[in-house]
C-alpha positions as CSV (number, residue, x, y, z in Angstrom):
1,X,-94.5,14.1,-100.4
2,X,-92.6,16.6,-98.5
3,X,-91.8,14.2,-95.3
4,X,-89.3,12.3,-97.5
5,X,-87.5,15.5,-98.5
6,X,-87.7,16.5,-94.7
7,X,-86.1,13.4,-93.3
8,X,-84.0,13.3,-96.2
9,X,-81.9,16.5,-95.4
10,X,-82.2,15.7,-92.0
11,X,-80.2,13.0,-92.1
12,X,-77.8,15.3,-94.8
13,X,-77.2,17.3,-91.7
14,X,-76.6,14.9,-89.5
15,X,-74.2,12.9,-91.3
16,X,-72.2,15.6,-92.4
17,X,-72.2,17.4,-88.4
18,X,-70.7,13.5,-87.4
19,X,-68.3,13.4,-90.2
20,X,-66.9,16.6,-89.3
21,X,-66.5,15.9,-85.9
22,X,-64.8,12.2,-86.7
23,X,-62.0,13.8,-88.4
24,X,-61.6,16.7,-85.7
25,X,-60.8,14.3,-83.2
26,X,-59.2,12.0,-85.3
27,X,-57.0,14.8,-86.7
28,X,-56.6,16.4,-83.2
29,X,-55.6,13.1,-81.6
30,X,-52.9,13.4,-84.3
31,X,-51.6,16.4,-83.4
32,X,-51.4,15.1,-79.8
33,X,-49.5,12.2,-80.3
34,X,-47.0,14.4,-82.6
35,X,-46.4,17.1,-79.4
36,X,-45.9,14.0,-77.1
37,X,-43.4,12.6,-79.1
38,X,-41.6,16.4,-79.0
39,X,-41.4,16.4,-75.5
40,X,-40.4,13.0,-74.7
41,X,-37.5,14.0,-76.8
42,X,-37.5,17.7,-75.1
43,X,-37.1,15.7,-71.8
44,X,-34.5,13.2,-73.1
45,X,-32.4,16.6,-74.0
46,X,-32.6,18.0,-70.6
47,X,-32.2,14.7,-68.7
48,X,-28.4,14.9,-71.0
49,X,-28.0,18.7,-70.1
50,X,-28.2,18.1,-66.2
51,X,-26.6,14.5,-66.5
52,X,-23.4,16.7,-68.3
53,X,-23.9,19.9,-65.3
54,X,-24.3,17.7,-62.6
55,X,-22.8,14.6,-62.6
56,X,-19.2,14.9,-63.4
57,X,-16.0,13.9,-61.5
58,X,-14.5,17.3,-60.3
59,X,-17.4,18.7,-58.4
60,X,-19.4,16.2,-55.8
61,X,-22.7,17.3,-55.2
62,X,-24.1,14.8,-52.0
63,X,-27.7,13.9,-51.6
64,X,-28.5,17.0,-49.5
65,X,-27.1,19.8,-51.6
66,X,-29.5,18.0,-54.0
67,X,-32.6,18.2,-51.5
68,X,-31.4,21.7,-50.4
69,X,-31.7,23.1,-54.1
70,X,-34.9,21.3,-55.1
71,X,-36.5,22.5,-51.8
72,X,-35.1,25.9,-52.0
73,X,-36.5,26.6,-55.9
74,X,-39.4,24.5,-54.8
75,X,-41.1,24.7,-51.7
76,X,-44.4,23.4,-52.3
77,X,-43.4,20.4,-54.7
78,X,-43.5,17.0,-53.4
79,X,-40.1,14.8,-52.6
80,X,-39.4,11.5,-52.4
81,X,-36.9,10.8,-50.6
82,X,-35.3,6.7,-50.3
83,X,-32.4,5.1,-49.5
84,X,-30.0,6.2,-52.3
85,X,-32.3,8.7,-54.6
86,X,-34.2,11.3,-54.6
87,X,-37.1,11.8,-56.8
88,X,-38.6,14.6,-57.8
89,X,-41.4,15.5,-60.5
90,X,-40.4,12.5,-63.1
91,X,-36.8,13.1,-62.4
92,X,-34.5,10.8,-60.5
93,X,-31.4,11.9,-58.8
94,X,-29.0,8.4,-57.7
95,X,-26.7,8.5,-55.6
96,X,-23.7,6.6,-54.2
97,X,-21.9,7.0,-50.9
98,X,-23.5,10.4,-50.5
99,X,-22.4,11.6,-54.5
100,X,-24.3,12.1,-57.0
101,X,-24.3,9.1,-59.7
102,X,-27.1,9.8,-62.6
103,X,-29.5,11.8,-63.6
104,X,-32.4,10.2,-65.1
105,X,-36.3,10.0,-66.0
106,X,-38.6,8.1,-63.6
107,X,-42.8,8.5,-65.2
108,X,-44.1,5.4,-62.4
């Protein structure tokens, strides 16, 4: 008579230690997707900010003041360097005839 009652809150316990965990991840995974969204439009507002500082018609900024600065505030970080851009973290600086043209995201 008492094995019934054992397995029976047994399994009590174990259903109710899986549904708590199912909706922690699921609520979790949630939250994750919510903070990605903020940041891809974080990144979009700072890819606008340097596109405005950076790439205007008054002051020409060539493709080694770029590497200069980015190598100066960053020693360590890797560059890419091809024929007519600079990449740099998940940024991409463009370039034509040696001036800066855009400003803009690059995730591979």
């Amino acid at each position: 008579m008492k094995n019934w009652k054992l397995a029976f809150f047994i399994c009590l316990i174990v259903l109710v230690v899986t549904n708590t965990s199912w909706y922690y991840y699921l609520s979790n995974t949630d939250e994750e997707i919510t903070y990605s969204d903020d940041m891809v439009e974080k990144n979009d507002i700072i890819i606008t900010i340097l596109n405005e500082l950076f790439v205007n018609k008054t002051v020409k900024y060539s493709k080694s003041d770029i590497r200069y600065l980015l190598e100066q505030k960053y020693p360590k970080a890797p560059l890419v360097e091809e024929d007519n851009r600079i990449s740099f973290r998940g940024i991409e600086f463009k370039f034509e005839n040696d001036s800066l043209v855009s400003i803009v995201e690059n995730w591979w």
